[in-house]
C-alpha positions in Angstrom: 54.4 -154.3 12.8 53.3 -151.4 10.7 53.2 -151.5 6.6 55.7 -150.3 4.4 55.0 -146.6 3.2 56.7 -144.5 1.1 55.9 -141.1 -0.3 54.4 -140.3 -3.9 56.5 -137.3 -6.0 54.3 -135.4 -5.0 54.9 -135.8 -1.0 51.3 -137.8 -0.5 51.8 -141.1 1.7 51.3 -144.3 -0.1 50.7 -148.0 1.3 52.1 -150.6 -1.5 49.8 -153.7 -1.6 52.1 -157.0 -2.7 51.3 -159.6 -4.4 50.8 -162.4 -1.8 48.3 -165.0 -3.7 47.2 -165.7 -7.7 44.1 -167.9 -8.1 45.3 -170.3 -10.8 41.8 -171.7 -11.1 40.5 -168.7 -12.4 43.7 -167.6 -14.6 42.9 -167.9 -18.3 46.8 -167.6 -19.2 46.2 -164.3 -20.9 49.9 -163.3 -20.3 49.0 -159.7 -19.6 49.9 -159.0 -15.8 53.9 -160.9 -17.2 54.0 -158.3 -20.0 52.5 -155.2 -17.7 55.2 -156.1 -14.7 58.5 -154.2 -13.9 60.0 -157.1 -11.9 59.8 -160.4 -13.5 57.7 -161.8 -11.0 55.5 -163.7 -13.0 56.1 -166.9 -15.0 54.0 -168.8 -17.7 53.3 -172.7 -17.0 51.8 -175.5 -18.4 48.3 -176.0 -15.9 48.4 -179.3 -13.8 46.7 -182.0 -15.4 44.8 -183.0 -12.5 43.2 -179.2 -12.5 39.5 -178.8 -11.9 40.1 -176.5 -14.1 41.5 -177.8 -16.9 40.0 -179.1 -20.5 42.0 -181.6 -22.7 39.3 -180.1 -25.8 40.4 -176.6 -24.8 43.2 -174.8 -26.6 44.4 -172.9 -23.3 46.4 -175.3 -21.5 49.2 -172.3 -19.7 48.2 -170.6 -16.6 50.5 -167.9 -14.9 52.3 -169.0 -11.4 54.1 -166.1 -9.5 57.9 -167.0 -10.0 59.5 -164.3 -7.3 57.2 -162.9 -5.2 60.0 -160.7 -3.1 60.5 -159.1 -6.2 56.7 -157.5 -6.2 57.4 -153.7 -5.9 53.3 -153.4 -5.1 52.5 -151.1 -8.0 49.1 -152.9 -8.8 50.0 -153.5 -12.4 48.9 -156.8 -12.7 45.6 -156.6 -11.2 44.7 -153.4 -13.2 45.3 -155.8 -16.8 43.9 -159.1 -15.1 40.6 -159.8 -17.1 39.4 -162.4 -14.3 40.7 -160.6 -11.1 42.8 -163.2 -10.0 45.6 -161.6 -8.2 45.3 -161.2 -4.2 47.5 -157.9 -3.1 48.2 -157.3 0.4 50.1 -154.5 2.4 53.2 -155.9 4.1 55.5 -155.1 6.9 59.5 -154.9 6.0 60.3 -158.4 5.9 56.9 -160.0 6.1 
């Protein structure tokens, strides 16, 4: 099935890339892609205990999870602010 397209203002083609995977491992909890996003699709969390990841000594102890994914509008936003590159974007088919 092909990818969803749509046209820029300006009448050029344009492939969205979704938000299909965040690396929690590598997410510092920075909040940044939550503030930078038009649809809510984001949600800070306290990490897992049992993360590899995770330091009782350190003071960082939230991590962002992706609350609504079918809201993802595939602007990029998030992965333009994301300090440790941890989204994964994708482009979809309609439904997908």
């Amino acid at each position: 099935m092909d990818p969803i397209t749509g046209l820029t203002r300006g009448g050029v083609s344009w492939t969205p890339t979704f938000l299909v995977e965040l690396n929690q491992k590598t997410c510092i909890g920075c909040g940044r892609c939550y503030k930078v996003c038009p649809r809510d699709v984001f949600d800070l969390i306290e990490r897992e205990a049992d993360d590899d990841s995770y330091d009782d000594d350190e003071d960082n102890n939230m991590v962002m999870s992706i609350a609504n994914a079918l809201d993802c509008i595939g602007c990029g936003s998030c992965a333009r602010v994301c300090p440790k590159q941890c989204h994964t974007h994708q482009s979809l088919a309609l439904n997908a």
